[in-house]
C-alpha positions in Angstrom: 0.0 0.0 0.0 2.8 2.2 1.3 4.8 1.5 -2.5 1.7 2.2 -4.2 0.8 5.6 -2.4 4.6 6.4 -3.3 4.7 5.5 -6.9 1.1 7.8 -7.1 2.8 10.5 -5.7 6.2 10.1 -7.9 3.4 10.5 -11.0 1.8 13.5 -9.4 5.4 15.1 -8.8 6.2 14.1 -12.2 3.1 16.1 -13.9 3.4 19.2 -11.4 6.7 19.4 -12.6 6.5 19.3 -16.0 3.6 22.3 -16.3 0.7 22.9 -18.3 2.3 21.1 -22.1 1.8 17.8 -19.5 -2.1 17.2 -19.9 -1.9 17.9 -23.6 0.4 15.0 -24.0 -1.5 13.2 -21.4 -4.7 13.8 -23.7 -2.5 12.4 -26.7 -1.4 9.5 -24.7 -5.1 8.7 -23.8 -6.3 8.5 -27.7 -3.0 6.7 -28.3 -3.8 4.1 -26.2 -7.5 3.8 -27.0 -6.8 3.4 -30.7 -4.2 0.9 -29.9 -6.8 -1.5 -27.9 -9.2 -1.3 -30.0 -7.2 -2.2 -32.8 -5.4 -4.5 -31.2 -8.6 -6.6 -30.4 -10.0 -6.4 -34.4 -6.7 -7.0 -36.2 -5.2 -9.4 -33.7 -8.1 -10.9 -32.0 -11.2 -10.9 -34.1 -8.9 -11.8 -37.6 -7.1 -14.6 -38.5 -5.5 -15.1 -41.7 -7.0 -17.7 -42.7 -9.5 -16.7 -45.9 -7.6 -17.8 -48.2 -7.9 -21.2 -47.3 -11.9 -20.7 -46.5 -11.8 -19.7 -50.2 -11.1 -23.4 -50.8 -14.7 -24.6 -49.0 -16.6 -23.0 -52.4 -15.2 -24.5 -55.0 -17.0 -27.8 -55.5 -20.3 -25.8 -55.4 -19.1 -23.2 -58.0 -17.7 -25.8 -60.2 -21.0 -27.3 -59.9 -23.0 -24.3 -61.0 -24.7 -24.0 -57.5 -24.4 -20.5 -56.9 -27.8 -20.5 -54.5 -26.2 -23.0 -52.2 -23.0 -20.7 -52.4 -24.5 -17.8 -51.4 -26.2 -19.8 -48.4 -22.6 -21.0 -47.5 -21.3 -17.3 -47.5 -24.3 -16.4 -45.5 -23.4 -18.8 -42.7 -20.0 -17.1 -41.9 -19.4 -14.5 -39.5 -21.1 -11.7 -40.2 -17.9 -9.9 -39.6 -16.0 -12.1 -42.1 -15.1 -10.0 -45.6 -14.9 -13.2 -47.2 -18.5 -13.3 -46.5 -19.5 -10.0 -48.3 -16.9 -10.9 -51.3 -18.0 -14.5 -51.9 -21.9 -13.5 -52.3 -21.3 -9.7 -54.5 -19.5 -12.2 -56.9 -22.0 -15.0 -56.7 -25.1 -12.5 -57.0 -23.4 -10.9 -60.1 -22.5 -14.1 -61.7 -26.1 -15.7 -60.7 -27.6 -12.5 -62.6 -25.3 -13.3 -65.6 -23.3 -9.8 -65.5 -20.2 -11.4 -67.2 -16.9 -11.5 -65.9 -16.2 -7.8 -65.6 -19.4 -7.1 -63.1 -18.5 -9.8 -61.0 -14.6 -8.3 -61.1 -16.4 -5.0 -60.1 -18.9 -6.0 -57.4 -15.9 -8.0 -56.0 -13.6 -4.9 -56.2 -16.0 -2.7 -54.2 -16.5 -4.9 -51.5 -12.2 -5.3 -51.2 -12.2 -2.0 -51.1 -14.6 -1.2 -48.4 -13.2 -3.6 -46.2 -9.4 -2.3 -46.8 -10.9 0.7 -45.4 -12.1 -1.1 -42.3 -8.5 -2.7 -41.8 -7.0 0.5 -41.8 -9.1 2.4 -39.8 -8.1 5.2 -37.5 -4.4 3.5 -37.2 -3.0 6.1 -38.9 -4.2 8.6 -36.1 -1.3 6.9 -34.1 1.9 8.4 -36.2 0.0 11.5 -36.2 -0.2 11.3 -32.5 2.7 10.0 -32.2 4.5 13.3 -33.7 2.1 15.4 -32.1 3.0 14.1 -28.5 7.0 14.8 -29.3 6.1 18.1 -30.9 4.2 19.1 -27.7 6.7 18.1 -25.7 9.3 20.1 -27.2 7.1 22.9 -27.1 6.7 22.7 -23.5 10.6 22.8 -23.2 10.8 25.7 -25.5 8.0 27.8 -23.5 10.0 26.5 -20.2 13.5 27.7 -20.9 11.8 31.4 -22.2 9.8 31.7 -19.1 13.0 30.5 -17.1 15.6 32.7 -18.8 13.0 35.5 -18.6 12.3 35.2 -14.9 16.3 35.4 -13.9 16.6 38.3 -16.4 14.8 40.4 -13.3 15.6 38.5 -10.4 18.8 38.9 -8.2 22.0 36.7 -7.8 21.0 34.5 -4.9 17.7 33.5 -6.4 19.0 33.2 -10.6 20.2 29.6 -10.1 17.1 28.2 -8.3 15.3 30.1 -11.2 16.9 28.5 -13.7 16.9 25.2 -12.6 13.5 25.1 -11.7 12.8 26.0 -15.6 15.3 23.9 -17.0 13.2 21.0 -15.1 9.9 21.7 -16.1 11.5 21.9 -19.6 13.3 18.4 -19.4 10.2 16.9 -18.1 7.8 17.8 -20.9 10.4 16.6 -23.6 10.5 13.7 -21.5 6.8 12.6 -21.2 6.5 13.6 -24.8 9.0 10.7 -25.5 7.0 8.6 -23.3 3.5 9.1 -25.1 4.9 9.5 -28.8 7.5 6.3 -29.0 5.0 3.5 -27.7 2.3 5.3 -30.4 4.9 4.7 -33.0 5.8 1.2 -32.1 2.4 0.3 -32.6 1.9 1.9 -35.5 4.1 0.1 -37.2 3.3 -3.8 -35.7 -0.5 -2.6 -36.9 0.7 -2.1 -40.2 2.1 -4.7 -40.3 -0.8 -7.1 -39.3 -2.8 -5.2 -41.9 -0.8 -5.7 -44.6 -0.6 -9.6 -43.3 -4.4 -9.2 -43.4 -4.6 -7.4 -46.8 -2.5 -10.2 -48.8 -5.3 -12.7 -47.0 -8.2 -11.5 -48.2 -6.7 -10.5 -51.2 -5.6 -14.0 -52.5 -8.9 -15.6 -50.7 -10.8 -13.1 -52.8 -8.8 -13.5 -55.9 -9.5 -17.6 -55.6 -13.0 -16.5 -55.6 -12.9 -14.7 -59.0 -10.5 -17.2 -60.3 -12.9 -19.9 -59.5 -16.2 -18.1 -60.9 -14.4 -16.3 -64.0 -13.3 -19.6 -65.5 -16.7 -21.5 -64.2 -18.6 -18.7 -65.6 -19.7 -20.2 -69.0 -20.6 -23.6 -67.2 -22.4 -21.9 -64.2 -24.2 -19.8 -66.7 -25.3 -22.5 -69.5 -26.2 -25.4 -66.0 -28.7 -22.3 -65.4 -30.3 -21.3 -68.6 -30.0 -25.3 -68.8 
């Protein structure tokens, strides 16, 4: 208990040092961190690379012409999956006999609309990231002027607990800025990563998709008319 009242008051210290440039950064650090969580759970958690091998589970039923009972199967994954939303555009479009290029197309907006999802608000994070060191270099800048300006006026007894006291405050904000912006910048960079792990995954699954109902078309559509 004792530790914990001490390590609370260390953080205290820590912020009454550093002056006002510290809850700014602390306000960064907070959005930093939410972002992070959050995508952490849907990129990490809630994915798995793993649709390009789902893409496999179609195939008998598109070679067969049974677009209907591939739609169903789409249906039945997660409705979170973007293998779901791929696999029926492309089988609705090839169903309705919109050739190759509509099917292409349908597939293409759904890709794109789920890219978007991957990469949401991660990019926030190197923007953060840069803001939290650029705050924190402000707050040393604003420290050493009001430091140097306060010993300018003061006399010789008090000039070196002046400017120690501003150089301090100044060290402190550069420091937390460090603090809030490297972590956000880390992670920036692992969720990139993942998303471009990600990307390539539904990519490929999505490409075996079109691969299997572009050169099935003509059979899926004469089985129909048929």
């Amino acid at each position: 208990m004792e530790t914990n009242t001490s390590f609370f008051g260390s953080v205290v210290n820590f912020f009454a040092t550093g002056g006002f440039w510290m809850f700014p950064i602390f306000c960064a650090q907070v959005v930093s961190l939410a972002i992070i969580a959050e995508r952490f759970v849907r990129l990490y958690v809630q994915r798995k690379p793993e649709l390009r091998k789902q893409a496999n589970l179609f195939e008998a039923d598109i070679k067969k012409g049974n677009l209907d009972r591939v739609i169903l199967q789409a249906r039945s994954l997660d409705k979170s999956s973007p293998l779901r939303h791929v696999v029926e555009a492309g089988a609705n479009a090839a169903a309705n006999m919109g050739g190759r290029e509509e099917v292409q197309a349908k597939m293409d907006e759904v890709l794109i609309r789920e890219q978007s999802k991957l990469e949401a608000r991660v990019e926030f994070l190197s923007m953060l990231g840069n803001v939290g060191t650029l705050l924190g270099l402000l707050g040393t800048i604003v420290g050493m002027i009001r430091s140097f300006a306060a010993i300018s006026q003061a006399d010789q007894m008090t000039k070196a607990t002046m400017l120690a006291s501003g150089v301090s405050e100044a060290m402190h904000a550069t420091a937390y800025g460090l603090i809030m912006a490297i972590p956000a910048l880390v992670m920036y960079s692992v969720l990139q990563n993942r998303i471009s792990e990600l990307s390539d995954d539904m990519t490929q699954g999505a490409l075996r998709i079109y691969n299997l109902l572009g050169f099935h078309y003509e059979s899926v559509k004469s089985k129909k008319n048929g």
